[in-house]
C-alpha positions in Angstrom: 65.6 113.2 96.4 67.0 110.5 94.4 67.7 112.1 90.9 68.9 115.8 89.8 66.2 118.7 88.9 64.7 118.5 85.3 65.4 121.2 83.2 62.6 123.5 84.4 63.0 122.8 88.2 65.2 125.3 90.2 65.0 123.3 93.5 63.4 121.3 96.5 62.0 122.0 99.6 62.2 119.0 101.5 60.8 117.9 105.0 61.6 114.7 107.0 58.9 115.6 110.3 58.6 112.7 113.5 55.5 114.1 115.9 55.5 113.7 119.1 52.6 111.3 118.9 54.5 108.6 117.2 53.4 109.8 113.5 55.4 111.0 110.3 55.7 113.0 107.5 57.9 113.2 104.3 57.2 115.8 101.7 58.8 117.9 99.3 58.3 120.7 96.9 59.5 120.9 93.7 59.9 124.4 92.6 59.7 125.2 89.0 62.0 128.3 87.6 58.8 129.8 86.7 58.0 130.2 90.2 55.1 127.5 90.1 55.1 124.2 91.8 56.0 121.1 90.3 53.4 118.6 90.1 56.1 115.7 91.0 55.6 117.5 94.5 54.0 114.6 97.2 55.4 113.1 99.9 54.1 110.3 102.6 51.9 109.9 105.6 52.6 107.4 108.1 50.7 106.8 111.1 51.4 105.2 114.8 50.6 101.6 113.4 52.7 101.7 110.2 50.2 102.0 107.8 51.0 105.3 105.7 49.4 107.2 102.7 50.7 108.7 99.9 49.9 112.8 99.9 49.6 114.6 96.4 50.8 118.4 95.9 46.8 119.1 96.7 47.2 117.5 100.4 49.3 119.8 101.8 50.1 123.2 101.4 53.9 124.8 102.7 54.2 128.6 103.0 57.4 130.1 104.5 56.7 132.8 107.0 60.5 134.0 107.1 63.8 134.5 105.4 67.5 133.9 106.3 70.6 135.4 104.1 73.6 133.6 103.8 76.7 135.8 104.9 78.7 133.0 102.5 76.8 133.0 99.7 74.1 135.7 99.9 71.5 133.0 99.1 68.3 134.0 100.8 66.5 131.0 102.5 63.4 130.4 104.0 63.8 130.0 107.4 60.2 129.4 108.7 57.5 127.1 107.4 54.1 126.9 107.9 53.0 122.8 106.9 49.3 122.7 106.5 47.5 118.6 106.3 43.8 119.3 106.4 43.4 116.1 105.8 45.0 115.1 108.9 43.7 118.1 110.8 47.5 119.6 111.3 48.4 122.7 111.5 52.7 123.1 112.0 55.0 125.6 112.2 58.5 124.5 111.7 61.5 126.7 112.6 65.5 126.1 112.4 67.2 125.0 115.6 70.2 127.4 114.0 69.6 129.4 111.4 73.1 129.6 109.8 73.0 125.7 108.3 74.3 126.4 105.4 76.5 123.3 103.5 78.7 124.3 100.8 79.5 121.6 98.0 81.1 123.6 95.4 84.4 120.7 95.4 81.7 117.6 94.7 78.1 119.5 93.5 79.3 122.8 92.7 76.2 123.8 94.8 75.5 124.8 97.7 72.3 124.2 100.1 70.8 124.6 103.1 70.0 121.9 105.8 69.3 121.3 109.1 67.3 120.7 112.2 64.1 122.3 113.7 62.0 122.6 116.0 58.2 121.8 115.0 55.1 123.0 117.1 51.5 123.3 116.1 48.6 120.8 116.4 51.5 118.2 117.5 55.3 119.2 118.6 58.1 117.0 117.7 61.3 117.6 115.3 62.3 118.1 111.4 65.0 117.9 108.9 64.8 119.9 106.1 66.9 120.2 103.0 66.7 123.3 100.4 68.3 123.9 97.4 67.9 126.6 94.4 68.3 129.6 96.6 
């Protein structure tokens, strides 16, 4: 993310994905207070050559399938994704290497967030980073 939420966002969900086939992904999901998704939501496909293609909010679809609580801050994260491409005919489940990856900014952001490592299996393995905030 390269600016700070608009007034009716509460967060980002956001996914840096390499495949095991030599293929990535970039999205994010811009939650809305509301509890709807933010239109802005998108992200990239690129593929083995280099070519890439930009995915809308209506390519993908990301559903967490589990929850972590924060012993620090009592924030309650997801903790496991499901990332869904039809479009691309993937199907991947993405789950924290460690669950407790918690950073605390409260001296520079006065935030705190949640980011880290995983593991990513499905249609294709490979790894993730992902970054959450508004929890």
């Amino acid at each position: 993310m390269s600016r700070g939420l608009g007034k009716g966002q509460a967060g980002w969900d956001w996914f840096a994905i390499q495949l095991d086939d030599n293929r990535e992904i970039m999205i994010y999901k811009l939650r809305n207070k509301d509890g709807s998704i933010d239109p802005n939501s998108s992200g990239t496909f690129i593929y083995q050559n280099g070519s890439y293609r930009h995915l809308s909010r209506h390519d993908f679809t990301i559903t967490a399938s589990g929850h972590y609580k924060s012993k620090k801050t009592k924030a309650r994260y997801p903790s496991q994704w499901e990332i869904m491409i039809p479009s691309e005919n993937l199907i991947l489940k993405i789950t924290p290497l460690i669950q407790d990856q918690e950073f605390l900014a409260t001296n520079s952001t006065r935030n705190s967030y949640w980011e880290g490592t995983c593991k990513v299996e499905g249609t294709v393995n490979g790894r993730a980073y992902v970054e959450m905030t508004g929890y």
